[in-house]
C-alpha angles and dihedrals in degrees: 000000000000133000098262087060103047121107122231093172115139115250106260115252136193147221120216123189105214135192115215092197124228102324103289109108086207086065096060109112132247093255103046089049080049094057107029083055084067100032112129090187130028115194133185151070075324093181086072092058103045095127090047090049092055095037098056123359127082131270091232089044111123113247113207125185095221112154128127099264086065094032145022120249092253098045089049090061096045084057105054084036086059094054097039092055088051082064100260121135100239120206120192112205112222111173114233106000128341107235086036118043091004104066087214106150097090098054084045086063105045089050092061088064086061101066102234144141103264144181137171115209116196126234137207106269116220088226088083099014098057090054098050091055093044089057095251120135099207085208132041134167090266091041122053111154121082111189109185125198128183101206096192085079097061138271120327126209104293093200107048092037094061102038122114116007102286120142122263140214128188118179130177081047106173127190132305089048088182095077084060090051096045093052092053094047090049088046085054117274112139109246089233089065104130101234129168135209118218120194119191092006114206093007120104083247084063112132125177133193134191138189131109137296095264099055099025094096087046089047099047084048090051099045086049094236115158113203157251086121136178101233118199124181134192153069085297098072091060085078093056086096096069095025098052100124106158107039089054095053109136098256104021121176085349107154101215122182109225099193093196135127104273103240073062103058112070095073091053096040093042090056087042083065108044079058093055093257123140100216120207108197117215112188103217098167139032121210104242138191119249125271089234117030096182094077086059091051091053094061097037081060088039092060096047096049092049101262091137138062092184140031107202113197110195095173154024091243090052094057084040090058103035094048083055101056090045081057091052093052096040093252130153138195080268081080091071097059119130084021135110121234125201118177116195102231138352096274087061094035084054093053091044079055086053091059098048092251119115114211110237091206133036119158107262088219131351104054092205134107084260095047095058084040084060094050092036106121111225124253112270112191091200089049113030109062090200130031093200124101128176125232120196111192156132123302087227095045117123128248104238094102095045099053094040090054083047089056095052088054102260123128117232132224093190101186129174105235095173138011124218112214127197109260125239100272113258137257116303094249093055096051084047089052091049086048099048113041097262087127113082092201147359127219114202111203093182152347084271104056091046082055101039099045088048095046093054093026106026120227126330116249120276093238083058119107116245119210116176126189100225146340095288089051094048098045083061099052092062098044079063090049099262124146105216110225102175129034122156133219101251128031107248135111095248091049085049083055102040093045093054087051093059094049089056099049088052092056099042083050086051094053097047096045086051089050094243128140116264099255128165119235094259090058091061106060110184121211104223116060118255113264128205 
């Protein structure tokens, strides 16, 4: 090719207008995931969009600050058109959707004279999605109107916005909410009209309040809400009592502390908030290689040569170490054929799976060293060629599967194969929230993470919530003073989480037959320490 031929035309880039929906990330659109994962640059009011921004965009994406209190509409989309025409795909953050909550028409328009590529997703607007997680049906057989009014865009037509009985929605309400009220009373709207005031809506901060028009302003002041609310008026709201279905989530707007490492944590916190909760994760340990690696290497070698029977996996972090070191020395799961592979629970038996090997043994029912003790088959010296099994574990792991594997005949390599060392103690204000009461709840994972966040934070509050994962863990927890609320049946992250849900929804039934406020346990301090 020569030079006359040679291209030296830019790579064509794009702007997309997106709308991140009502607040929940999980709300976000295929398409906007879609095109916020190959986003180069990500503009907007991006403090709104904090938990979009962690759940889909890159980590080398360009963040600007580009809304129109910094920049006029026309400098903001000189802006996106600049970076677009040096060949980066451009998104443009609007909350809610784009053409509703987000006033983007204008920008829309301006893009089209620069001559670039160009889309606009649609987002969930919190006109319909806020509702919906209030407990409120817009519509109804007896209802079948919706008029909608932004009022961050200024004020709409009183009179014709009020008229008749259909439902209303207000959204961008400011305080004092009473001047609103006033206005659609005054318009026509009869002060009886049931209405209903949402903060935070789809979030697990969300708070709503109902009442009528006529309370509504007392109720939010009394309730101690601060807008800018969702307000929705009409006969609807009054079947939010009976539809409510995401205020009354088990654990709703519970804070609970999850001490784990923090490659650990997501499972836990993700079930913790399909169950309404709001997870804080508190790293309390970090995953370690051994002191002494070449213990590790003897038994790798060991395992290729035919030293083991049995290969015995007790953790996610053991499989993790030892399928490293396979990669250092250019193994593969080849390397496991004629042995016999156990995995202590599903979790390890899933990442064995990960790696094409099938566990030949995982405990039927109790996922503990005792439980895989109890399931163990004996050493048989007709049957069983050789009477040795490696054990790749942690420095700080307990002896229970060990000696019970000694008493069945078989010979033991036990190897660390990872250490687990104590974390860096966490902010100030979150050793002041476990201190105090501020944590609804604590999930204890195991024995380690009881001693370890006690050891960098100090005990959790006696009002706090303990869930503890199984009977060591337990057993831990009240050696350090701690009453255990919640054990499950089975030792597993779901049942922890389930088990703490249930809990939760117990305790919310025992308020309301009693006729209390729901209320969560940091908002009940007791005045006398809890006593075993």
């Amino acid at each position: 090719m020569t030079a006359k031929n040679k291209s030296n035309k830019k790579p064509v880039g794009s702007v997309a207008f997106v709308g991140a929906g009502p607040g929940d990330p999980a709300l976000v659109t295929v398409r906007a995931q879609e095109l916020l994962a190959r986003a180069d640059v990500v503009a907007g009011d991006l403090a709104l969009h904090e938990g979009v921004l962690h759940a889909y965009v890159r980590a080398d994406a360009m963040r600007l600050e580009l809304t129109e209190e910094t920049a006029t509409p026309a400098e903001v989309v000189r802006v996106l058109a600049k970076h677009a025409k040096d060949g980066d795909h451009v998104v443009r953050l609007y909350p809610g959707d784009p053409f509703v909550e987000g006033h983007a028409a204008e920008h829309v328009a301006a893009i089209v004279r620069h001559h670039v590529p160009f889309e606009v997703a649609p987002g969930l607007s919190a006109a319909t999605a806020v509702p919906s997680y209030s407990g409120t049906p817009l519509t109804s057989t007896k209802v079948r109107e919706v008029r909608i009014a932004d009022l961050t865009g200024g004020d709409p037509d009183w009179d014709t916005l009020a008229a008749g009985t259909a439902t209303l929605v207000l959204t961008g309400v400011v305080d004092p909410i009473k001047d609103v009220v006033d206005l659609l009373v005054k318009a026509g709207r009869d002060g009886s009209t049931p209405a209903s005031a949402t903060v935070a809506g789809t979030s697990t901060q969300q708070k709503t309040v109902a009442g009528t028009l006529d309370t509504i302003a007392a109720d939010l002041k009394a309730a101690r809400l601060v807008g800018p609310y969702v307000l929705i008026v009409g006969a609807n709201v009054a079947l939010r009592d009976k539809l409510s279905w995401f205020e009354t989530k088990p654990l709703f707007g519970w804070r609970v502390l999850v001490p784990r490492t923090k490659e650990q944590a997501g499972l836990l916190s993700d079930l913790l908030r399909q169950y309404g909760a709001v997870p804080e994760e508190v790293p309390t340990i970090s995953v370690e290689p051994p002191r002494n690696p070449q213990q590790l290497d003897r038994a790798i070698t060991g395992l290729v040569t035919g030293r083991y029977q049995w290969v015995a996996f007790t953790s996610v972090n053991a499989v993790r170490a030892v399928r490293e070191k396979f990669e250092e020395y250019g193994l593969d799961a080849r390397a496991f054929a004629g042995l016999k592979i156990a995995a202590v629970g599903d979790k390890t038996a899933e990442a064995i799976q990960a790696w094409g090997i099938k566990p030949d043994l995982v405990p039927s029912e109790d996922h503990s060293a005792r439980g895989l003790v109890d399931e163990w088959p004996p050493y048989d010296r007709v049957l069983d060629p050789i009477n040795r099994v490696f054990l790749p574990r942690a420095d700080i792991a307990t002896e229970t599967l060990v000696a019970g594997l000694v008493e069945l005949g078989w010979e033991v390599d036990d190897v660390t194969a990872y250490r687990t060392v104590r974390a860096a103690p966490p902010p100030a204000p979150v050793r002041e929230a476990i201190k105090t009461g501020k944590f609804d709840a604590v999930a204890f994972t195991s024995s380690s993470t009881v001693r370890n966040l006690v050891g960098i934070a100090g005990k959790p509050h006696t009002t706090t919530v303990i869930a503890a994962i199984g009977e060591q863990t337990a057993k831990t927890a009240d050696e350090h003073g701690l009453r255990v609320d919640v054990q499950p049946s089975a030792p597993s992250i779901e049942t922890l989480a389930e088990s703490l849900a249930e809990f939760g929804a117990a305790r919310r039934l025992a308020q309301l037959e009693a006729g209390e406020p729901v209320t969560r346990p940091s908002e009940r301090r007791s005045a006398a320490r809890r006593r075993k």
